[in-house]
C-alpha positions as semicolon CSV with decimal commas, in nm:
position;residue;x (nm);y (nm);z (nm)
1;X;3,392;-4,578;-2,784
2;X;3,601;-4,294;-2,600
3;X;3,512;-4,077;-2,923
4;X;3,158;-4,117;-2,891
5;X;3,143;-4,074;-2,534
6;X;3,330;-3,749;-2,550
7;X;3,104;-3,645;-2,838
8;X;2,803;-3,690;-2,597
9;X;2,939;-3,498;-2,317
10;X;3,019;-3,220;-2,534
11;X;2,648;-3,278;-2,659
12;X;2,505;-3,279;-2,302
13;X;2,765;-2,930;-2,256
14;X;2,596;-2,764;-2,480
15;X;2,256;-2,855;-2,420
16;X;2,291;-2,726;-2,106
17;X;2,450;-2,405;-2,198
18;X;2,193;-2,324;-2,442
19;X;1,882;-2,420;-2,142
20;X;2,095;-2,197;-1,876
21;X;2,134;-1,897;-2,156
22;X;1,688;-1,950;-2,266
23;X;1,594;-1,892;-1,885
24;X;1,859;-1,626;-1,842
25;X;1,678;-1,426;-2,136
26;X;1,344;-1,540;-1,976
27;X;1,357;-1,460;-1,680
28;X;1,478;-1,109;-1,734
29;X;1,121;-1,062;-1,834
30;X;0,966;-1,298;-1,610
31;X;1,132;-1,232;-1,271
32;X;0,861;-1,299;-1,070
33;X;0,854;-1,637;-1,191
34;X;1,209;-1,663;-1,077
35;X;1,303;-1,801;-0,682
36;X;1,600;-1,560;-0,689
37;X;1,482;-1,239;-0,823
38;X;1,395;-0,955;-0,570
39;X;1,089;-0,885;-0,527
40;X;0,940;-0,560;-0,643
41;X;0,572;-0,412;-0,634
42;X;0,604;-0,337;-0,973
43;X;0,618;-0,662;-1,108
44;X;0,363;-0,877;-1,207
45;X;0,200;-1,143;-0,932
46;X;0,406;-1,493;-1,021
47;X;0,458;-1,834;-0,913
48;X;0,737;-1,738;-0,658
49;X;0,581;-1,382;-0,494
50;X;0,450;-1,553;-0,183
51;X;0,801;-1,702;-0,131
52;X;0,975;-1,354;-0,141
53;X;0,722;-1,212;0,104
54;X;0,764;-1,492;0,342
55;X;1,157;-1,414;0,284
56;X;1,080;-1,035;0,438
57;X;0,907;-1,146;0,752
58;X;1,205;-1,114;0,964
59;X;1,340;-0,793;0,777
60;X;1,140;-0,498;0,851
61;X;1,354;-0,246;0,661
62;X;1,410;-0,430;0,326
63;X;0,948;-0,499;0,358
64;X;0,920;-0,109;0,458
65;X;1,224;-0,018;0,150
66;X;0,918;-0,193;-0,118
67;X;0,653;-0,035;0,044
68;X;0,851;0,324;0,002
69;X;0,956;0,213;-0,376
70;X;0,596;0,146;-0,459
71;X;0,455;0,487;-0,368
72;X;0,250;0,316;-0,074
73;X;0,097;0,528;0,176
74;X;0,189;0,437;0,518
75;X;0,325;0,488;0,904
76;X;0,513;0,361;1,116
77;X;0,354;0,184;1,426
78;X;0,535;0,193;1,775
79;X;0,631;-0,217;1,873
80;X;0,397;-0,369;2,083
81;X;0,395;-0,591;2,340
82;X;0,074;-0,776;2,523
83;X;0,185;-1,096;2,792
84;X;0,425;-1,293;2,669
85;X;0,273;-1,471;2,314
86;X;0,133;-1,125;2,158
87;X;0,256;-0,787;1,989
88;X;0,459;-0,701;1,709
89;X;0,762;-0,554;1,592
90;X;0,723;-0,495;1,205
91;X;0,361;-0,306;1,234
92;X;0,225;-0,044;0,981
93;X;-0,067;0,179;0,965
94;X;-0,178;0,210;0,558
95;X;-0,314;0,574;0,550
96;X;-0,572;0,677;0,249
97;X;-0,435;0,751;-0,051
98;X;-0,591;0,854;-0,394
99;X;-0,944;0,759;-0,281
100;X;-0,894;0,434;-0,137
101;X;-0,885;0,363;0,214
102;X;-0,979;0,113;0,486
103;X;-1,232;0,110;0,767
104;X;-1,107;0,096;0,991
105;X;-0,757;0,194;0,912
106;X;-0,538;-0,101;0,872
107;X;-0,282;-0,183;1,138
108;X;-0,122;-0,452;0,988
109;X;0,258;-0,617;0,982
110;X;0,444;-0,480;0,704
111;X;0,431;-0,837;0,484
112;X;0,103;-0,841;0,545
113;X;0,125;-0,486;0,395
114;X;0,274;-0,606;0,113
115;X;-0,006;-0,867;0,037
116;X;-0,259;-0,566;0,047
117;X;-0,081;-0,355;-0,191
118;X;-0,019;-0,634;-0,510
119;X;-0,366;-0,761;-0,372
120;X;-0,581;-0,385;-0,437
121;X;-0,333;-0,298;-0,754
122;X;-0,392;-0,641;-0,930
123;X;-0,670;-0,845;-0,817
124;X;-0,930;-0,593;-0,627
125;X;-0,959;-0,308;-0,852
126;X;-0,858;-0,500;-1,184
127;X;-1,196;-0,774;-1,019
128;X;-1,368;-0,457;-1,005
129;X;-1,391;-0,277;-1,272
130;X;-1,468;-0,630;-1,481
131;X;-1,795;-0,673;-1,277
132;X;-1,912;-0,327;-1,194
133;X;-1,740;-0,088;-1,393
134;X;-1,612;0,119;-1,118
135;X;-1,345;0,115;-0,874
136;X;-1,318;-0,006;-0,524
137;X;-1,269;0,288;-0,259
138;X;-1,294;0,137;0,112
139;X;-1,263;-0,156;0,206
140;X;-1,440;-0,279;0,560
141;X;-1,262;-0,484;0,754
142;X;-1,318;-0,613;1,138
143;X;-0,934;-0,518;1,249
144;X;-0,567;-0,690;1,200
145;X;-0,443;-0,713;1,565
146;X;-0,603;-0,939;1,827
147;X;-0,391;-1,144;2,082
148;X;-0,597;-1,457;2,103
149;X;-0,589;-1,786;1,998
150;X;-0,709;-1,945;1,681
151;X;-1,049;-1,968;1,656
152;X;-1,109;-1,719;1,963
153;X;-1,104;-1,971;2,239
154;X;-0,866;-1,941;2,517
155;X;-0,687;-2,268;2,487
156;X;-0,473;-2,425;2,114
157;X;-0,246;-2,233;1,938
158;X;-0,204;-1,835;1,867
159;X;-0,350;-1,656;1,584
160;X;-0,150;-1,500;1,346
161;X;-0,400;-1,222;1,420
162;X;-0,233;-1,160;1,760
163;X;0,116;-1,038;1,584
164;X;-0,093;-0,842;1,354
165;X;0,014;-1,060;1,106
166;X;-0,345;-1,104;0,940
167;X;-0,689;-0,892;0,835
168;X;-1,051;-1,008;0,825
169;X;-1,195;-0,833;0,540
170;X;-1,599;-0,801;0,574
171;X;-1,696;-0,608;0,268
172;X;-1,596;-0,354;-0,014
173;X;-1,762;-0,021;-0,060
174;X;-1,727;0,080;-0,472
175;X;-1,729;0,447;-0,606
176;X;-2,099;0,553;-0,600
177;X;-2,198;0,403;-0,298
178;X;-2,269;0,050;-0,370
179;X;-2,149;-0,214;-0,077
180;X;-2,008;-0,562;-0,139
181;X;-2,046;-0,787;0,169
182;X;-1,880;-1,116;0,222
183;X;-2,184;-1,203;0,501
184;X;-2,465;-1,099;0,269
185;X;-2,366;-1,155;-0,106
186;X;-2,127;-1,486;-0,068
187;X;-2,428;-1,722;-0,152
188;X;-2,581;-1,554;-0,384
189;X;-2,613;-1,535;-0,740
190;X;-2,513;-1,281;-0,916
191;X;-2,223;-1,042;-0,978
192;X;-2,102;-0,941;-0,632
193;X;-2,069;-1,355;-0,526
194;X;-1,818;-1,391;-0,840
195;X;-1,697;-1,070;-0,714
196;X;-1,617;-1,200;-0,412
197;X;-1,473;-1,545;-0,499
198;X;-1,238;-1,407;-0,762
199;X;-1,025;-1,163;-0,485
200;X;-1,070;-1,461;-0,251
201;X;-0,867;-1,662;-0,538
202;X;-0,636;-1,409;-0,634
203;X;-0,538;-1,316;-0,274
204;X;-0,394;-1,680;-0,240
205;X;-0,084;-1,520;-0,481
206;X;-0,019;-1,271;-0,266
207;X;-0,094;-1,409;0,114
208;X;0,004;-1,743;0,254
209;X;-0,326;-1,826;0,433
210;X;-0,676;-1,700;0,279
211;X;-0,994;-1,847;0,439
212;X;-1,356;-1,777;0,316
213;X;-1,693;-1,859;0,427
214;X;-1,589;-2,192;0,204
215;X;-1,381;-2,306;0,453
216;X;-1,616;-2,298;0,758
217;X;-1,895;-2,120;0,947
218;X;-1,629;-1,937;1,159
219;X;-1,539;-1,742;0,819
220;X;-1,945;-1,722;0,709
221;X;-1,861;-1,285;0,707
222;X;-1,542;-1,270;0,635
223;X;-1,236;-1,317;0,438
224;X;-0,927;-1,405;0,672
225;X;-0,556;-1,318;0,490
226;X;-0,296;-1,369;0,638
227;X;0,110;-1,426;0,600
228;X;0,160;-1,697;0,878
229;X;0,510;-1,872;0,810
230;X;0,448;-2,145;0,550
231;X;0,785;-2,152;0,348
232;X;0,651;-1,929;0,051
233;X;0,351;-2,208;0,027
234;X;-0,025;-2,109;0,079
235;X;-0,317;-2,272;0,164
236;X;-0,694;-2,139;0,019
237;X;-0,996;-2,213;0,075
């Protein structure tokens, strides 16, 4: 009995061994899929890259070290401080770079930043070229920073808007002139409404909140992202 007990431990030993050493040599190629890998720009969008951005929200140098490592065009913004529920301390202006640009510019926390970037390199422009054939070259939004509470009103509690922690997007402009708009085109048929809904799915990899005109008739022009502090969990709609 002793023999056959230590013959199954040694079983269960190795077992284990040979599971730890398979997801060692998979996730070297998969780290995104992986809680404890770093997160870099350059990786592919996985299961776990909304929990490493929600890791950077309090670490403004280690988000602004990515955006540098990933070529991103950016400044600075000065902290800011409105009463005593709004401002921000992590804020950065994305600048245009290689024909691509928002209207008007994006002042934006730097996770939310970080959203924007995997969001244009692997869902906007990838979504873009499949349905139009060209790229995406502005994108219109109706601002970032707004100290106010959810839903506008002046009671309940504050939007992630007023730490400039969130962007409404209204519309894309594509290379040649033709506009997509969220207000116009979501309930349509047609090209530019599966357009639409496929960033507003892929976004939910990238942000932790990402509201459409699905969701209610306060979102009827626009796409709300945002990274409000959900644990690395998102909700879409």
């Amino acid at each position: 009995m002793d023999h056959a007990r230590s013959a199954f431990r040694l079983f269960l030993m190795v077992m284990a061994a040979a599971l730890v050493l398979a997801l060692y040599h998979w996730g070297r190629g998969h780290p995104q899929d992986l809680p404890w890998t770093p997160l870099s720009l350059a990786d592919p969008v996985g299961r776990f890259t909304n929990y490493k951005i929600a890791g950077l929200r309090d670490d403004f140098p280690a988000c602004r070290l990515l955006l540098d490592d990933a070529a991103e065009a950016y400044g600075v913004l000065p902290p800011a401080r409105e009463g005593g529920a709004c401002g921000y301390a992590d804020g950065v202006a994305l600048t245009q770079s290689h024909d691509f640009s928002y209207a008007p510019r994006a002042e934006i926390s730097c996770p939310v930043a970080l959203g924007l970037f995997l969001w244009e390199k692997q869902v906007l422009q990838p979504a873009a070229q499949r349905h139009f054939g060209r790229p995406v070259v502005r994108v219109d939004s109706f601002g970032s920073y707004a100290c106010r509470p959810i839903r506008g009103g002046r009671e309940g509690r504050w939007s992630e808007h007023s730490h400039a922690n969130a962007i409404d997007i209204a519309g894309f402009r594509l290379a040649g002139g033709h506009r997509i708009s969220v207000a116009a085109d979501w309930a349509r048929q047609g090209r530019e409404a599966a357009f639409l809904r496929e960033v507003r799915d892929g976004a939910c990899t990238m942000f932790s909140t990402v509201l459409s005109p699905d969701y209610n008739n306060l979102h009827r022009d626009h796409l709300h992202l945002d990274q409000a502090p959900r644990g690395g969990w998102s909700f879409c709609r």
